[in-house]
N, C-alpha and C positions, 0 to 999 in steps of 0.2 A: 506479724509485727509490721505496724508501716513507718518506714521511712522518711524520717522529713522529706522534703523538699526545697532544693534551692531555684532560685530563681535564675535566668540566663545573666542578668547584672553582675548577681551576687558568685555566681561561678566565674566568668570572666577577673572579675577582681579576685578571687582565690586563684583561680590559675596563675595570673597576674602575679599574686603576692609571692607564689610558691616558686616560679621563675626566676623574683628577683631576691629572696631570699637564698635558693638556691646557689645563684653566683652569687651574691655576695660570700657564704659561708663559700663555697669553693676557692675563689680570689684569696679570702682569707686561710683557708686550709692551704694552699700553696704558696700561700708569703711567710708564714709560719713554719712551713717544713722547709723553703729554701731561707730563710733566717737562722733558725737552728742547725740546719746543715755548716751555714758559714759561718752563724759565731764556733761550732766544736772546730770546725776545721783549721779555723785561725788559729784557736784554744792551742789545738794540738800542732799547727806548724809552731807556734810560738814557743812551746815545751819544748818542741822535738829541736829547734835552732836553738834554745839553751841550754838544755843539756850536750850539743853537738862542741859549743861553743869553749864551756866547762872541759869538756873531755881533750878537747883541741890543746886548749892550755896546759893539760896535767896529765895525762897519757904521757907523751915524749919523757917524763923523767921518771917510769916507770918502770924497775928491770924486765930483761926479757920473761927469765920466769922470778915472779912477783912471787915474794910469802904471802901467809896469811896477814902479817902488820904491816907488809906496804899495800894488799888491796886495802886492809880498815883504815890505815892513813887516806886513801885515795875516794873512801868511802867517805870518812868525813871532811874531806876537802869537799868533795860536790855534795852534800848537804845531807841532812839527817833523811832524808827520803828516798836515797837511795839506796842501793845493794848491790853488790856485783857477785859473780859468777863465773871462776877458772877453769875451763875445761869441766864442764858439767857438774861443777863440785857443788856443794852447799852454799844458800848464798852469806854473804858478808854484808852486812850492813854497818853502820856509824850509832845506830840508836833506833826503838824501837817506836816511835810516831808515826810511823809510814801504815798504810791497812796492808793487812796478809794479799802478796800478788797473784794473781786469777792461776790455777795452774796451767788451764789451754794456755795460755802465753808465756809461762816458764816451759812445756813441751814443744810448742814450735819453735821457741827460738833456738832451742837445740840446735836446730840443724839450721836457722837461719843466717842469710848475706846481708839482708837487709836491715831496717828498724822497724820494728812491729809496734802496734797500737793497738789498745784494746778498753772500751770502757767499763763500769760496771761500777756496782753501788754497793758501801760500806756503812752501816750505820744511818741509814735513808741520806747518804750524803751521794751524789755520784763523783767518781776520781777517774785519772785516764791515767793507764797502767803504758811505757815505753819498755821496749827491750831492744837494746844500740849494741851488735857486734863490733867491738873494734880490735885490732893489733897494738902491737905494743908501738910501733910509727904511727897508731893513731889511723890508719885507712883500712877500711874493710878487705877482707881476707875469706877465700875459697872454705876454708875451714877454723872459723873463729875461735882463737882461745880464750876471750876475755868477753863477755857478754855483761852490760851495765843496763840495770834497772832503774827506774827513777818512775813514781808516783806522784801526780799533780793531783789538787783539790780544781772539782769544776763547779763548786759555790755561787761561786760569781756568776759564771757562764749561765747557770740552772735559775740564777735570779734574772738576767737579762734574758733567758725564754721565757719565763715564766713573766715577766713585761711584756713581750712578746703576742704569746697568747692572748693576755688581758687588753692588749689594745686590738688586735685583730677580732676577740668577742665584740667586745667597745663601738669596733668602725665598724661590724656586720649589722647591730641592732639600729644604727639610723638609718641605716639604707633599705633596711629594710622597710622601717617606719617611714621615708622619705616615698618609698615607691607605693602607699598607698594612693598619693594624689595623682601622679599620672595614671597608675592604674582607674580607679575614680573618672579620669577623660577620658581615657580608651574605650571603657567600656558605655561610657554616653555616646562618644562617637560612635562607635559602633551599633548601639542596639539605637539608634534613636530612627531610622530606614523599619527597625525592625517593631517600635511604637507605633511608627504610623503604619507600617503594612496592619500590623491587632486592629488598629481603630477603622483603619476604612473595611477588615473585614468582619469587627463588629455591626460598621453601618450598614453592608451589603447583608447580614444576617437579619435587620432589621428592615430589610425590603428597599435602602438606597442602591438599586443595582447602579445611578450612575455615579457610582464615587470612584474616584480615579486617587492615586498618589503619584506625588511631586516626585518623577524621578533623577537624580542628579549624578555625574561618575560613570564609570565604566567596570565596578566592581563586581563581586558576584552578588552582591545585595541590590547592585542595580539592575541585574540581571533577573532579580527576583520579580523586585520592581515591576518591571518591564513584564515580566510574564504573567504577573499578576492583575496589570490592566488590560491585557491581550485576554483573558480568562471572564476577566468582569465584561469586558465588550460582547466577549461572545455568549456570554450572560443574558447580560441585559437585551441584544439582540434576540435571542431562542427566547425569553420571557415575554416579550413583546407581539411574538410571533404566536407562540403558545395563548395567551390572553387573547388575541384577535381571532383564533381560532375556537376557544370554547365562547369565547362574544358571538361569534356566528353562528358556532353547535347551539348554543339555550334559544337565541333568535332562530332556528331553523325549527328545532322542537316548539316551541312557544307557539311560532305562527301557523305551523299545522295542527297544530293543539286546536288553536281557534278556528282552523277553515275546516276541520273537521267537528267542531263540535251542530254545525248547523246541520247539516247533511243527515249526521247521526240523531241529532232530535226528531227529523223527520221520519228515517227510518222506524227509527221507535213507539212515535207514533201508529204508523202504518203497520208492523210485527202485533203491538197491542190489541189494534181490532183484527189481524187476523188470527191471531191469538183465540180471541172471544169467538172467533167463525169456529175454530177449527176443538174448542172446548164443548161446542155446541151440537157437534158433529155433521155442519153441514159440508164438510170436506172428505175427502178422502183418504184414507188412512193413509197412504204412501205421501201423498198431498201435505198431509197437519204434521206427518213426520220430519219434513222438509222442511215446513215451518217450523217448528219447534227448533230442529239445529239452525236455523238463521239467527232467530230469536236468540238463541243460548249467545253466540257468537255477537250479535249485536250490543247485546248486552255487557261482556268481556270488553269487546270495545270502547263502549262510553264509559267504562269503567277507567279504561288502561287510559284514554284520553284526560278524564278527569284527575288521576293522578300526573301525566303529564305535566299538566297545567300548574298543578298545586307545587310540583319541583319547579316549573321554571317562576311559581312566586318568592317561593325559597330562596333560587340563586339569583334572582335578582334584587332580592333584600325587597319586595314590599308585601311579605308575609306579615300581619298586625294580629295583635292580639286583642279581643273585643272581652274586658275581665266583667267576673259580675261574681257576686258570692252566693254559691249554692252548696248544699247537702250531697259531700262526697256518696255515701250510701245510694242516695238514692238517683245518684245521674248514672254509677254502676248497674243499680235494678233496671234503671230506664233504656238504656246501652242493650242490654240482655234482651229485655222485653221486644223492644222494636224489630229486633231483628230473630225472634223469637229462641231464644237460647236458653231461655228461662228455667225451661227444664232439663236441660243438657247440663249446666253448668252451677254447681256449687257456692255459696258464698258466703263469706265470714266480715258483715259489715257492721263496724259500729254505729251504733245511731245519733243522728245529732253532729257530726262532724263537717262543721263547716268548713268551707276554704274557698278563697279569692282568686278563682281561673276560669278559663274561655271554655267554656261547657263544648262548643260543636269541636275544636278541637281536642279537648282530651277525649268524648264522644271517639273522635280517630282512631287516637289511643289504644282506648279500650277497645275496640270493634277489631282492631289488624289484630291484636293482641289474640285476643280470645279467638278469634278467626282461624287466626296460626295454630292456636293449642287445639282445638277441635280438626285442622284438618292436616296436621302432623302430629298429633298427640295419640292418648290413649283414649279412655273414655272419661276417665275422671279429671274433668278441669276441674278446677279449685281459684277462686279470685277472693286475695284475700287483703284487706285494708288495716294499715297499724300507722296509728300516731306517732311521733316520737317530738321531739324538744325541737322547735326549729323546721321541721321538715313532717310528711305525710308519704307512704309508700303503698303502692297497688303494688302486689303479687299476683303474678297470673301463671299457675303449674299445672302439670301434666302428669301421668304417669305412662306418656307412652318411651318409647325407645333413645328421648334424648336429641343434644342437637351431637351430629360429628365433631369428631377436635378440629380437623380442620378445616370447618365449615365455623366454628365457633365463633374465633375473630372478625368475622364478615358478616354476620346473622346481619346488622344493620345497612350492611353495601348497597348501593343499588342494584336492580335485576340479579339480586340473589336471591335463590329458590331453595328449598328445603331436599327436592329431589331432582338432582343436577343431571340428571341421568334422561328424564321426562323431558323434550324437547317443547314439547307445550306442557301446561299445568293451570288449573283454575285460577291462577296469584298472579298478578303480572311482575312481581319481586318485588312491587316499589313500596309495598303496604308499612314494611318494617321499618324502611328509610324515610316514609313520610312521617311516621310514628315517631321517630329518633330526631326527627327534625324539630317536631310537633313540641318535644319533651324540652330540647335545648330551647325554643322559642320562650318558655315557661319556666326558665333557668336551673333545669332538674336536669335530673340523666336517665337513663334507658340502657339497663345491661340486660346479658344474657347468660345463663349458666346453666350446669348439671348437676340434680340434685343428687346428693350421697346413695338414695335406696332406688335413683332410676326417674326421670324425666326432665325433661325443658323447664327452668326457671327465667320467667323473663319480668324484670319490675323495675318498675318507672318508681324514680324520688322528684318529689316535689317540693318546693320552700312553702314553707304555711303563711307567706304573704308574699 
């Protein structure tokens, strides 16, 4: 399952929101519970000072010990919602309006000095239940004989919290909605250090190593900043250093390329006719043997020079492609022939398939190609050519052993060799790399791979114009 994603803007402004949502509901949860705290408190001083008050008046002319019809008289003097209670007796009420009293507060005030409180809800109404010890003088007493009950409705009270809450909902949701907009700046101020750090190192990914950003503060974004052109600097300096160095490497290769090619002409010359001396047998055998390993070696050489050369036209970009439109088939057969492979090598060519490319170059191509498969392969090369919509492909397969896995990714590297192992080798490594250059020059590609039943698959795509 993936995860949306949110963006650092869009996080910032939630965090943001969820902060000041957050206090805001907080501020309100705590003005809410100290509101409701102070209206019951008032509620209940205000009950508890008029019932005190009630009692103050009409207690004093209450005999010591009271009947049953002077507490009911004394019951309905202080109002139908009260009750009282003589020495733990049953209570006396005036009239039956009042809600049945909680028992937890008819059992502590057994034994209480004080006046007890207690809330609780009747009929989804909520009431506060009092229980006032008095003496027959009206002041409380070690051991109370007279305990008075009295029952308030908190209606009212339950309607002013319940305002209460409803405006504390009320004042949370604009403040909430309010701190969108500073959130909204916060977060442009903040990420806008962090726009331009993306942009300048988009432009350094597209090769402006000298892009620098404006940096402004002492924060830790400008600390960013700051690091971040310290980083580019040292960039663009080792870039600089680096290109001056391989500008020197291809001019070092390149111009011994050429002060070697003269020399080597000559030799060649000269290997040639003693070649012909030593074919003729007017040398001696130790003598033509000697020649003969010069000869092989001279050879390798103007070889290894001549691809020199042909890389440093490559990285110098004046590699050109000279097109002309010939019969794929038969510039394959001609490849073969020339360098006599013809019967070494298999081929599956359709006839008649034209196409528009630099015949000596793909010539290359096909030569390192086939070259490769005959002297790392098995015996059966196979070069096989297929049309397709758009595009043409040479196949050129093996049945010998394969390329290594981890030789695979590199088959096109430069002075990579097939057996790494062989300090020298007939190949000077670059045949593949010229090949692959050859292929991109002619906006195709050049892979390599392992076929399923066992050998080297290496084929060049071509565009069919």
């Amino acid at each position: 399952m993936i995860r949306p994603s949110l963006g650092l803007r869009a996080q910032l402004v939630l965090a943001f929101l969820l902060v000041s949502v957050l206090g805001a509901v907080t501020v309100a949860a705590v003005t809410f519970r100290q509101g409701r705290t102070a209206i019951v408190a008032r509620a209940q001083a205000d009950a508890l000072r008029e019932l005190r008050t009630h009692l103050t008046a009409r207690v004093p002319d209450l005999p010591t010990e009271p009947t049953e019809a002077d507490l009911r008289t004394l019951a309905r003097q202080l109002g139908t919602r009260t009750a009282l209670s003589h020495r733990g007796g049953p209570l006396i009420s005036a009239g039956a309006q009042a809600p049945p009293l909680p028992a937890l507060l008819r059992a502590r005030a057994a034994s209480a000095t004080t006046a007890l409180a207690q809330r609780f809800h009747h009929d989804g109404t909520p009431w506060l239940a009092l229980a006032l010890p008095v003496t027959a003088a009206g002041r409380p007493h070690d051991a109370p004989p007279l305990v008075v009950y009295a029952s308030f409705s908190l209606a009212s009270q339950q309607q002013d919290v319940d305002g209460l809450a409803a405006a504390a909902r009320a004042g949370a949701l604009p403040v909430a909605l309010a701190s969108i907009i500073p959130a909204l700046l916060a977060a442009r101020r903040l990420l806008r250090p962090v726009r331009r750090l993306r942009t300048a190192a988009e432009q350094m990914a597209g090769g402006g190593l000298d892009t620098r950003v404006n940096v402004t503060g002492n924060d830790e974004l400008a600390d960013l900043g700051r690091t971040f052109n310290t980083m580019a600097a040292t960039l663009q300096s080792d870039a600089a250093a680096l290109r001056a160095m391989e500008a020197r490497a291809r001019r070092f290769a390149a111009d011994v390329s050429h002060e070697l090619r003269t020399p080597l002409a000559a030799m060649s010359a000269v290997t040639e006719v003693l070649d012909a001396d030593a074919a003729s047998g007017r040398l001696a055998p130790l003598t033509a043997e000697a020649l003969q390993l010069v000869s092989d070696e001279t050879r390798k050489l103007t070889r290894l020079v001549d691809d020199l050369i042909e890389v440093s036209r490559f990285d110098a970009g004046a590699a050109v492609l000279h097109l002309d439109e010939v019969d794929l088939g038969e510039l394959v057969a001609k490849t073969l022939a020339l360098r006599h492979w013809h019967d070494r090598v298999r081929t599956d060519l359709p006839a008649g398939l034209r196409v528009r490319l630099d015949p000596r170059r793909v010539d290359v191509i096909l030569a390192n190609l086939v070259g490769n498969a005959l002297r790392h392969g098995g015996t059966a090369v196979l070069v096989q050519v297929a049309a397709e919509p758009g595009r043409i492909s040479v196949a050129v397969s093996d049945d010998g052993p394969g390329i290594p896995a981890g030789l695979l990714p590199h088959v096109f590297d430069r002075f990579t060799k097939g057996d790494a192992a062989r300090a020298r080798s007939e190949g000077s490594g670059l045949g593949l790399a010229i090949a692959a250059e050859n292929a991109r020059l002619h906006g195709g590609t050049l892979t390599a791979a392992n076929a399923p039943d066992g050998g080297a698959v290496l084929t060049l795509t071509l565009p069919r114009s």
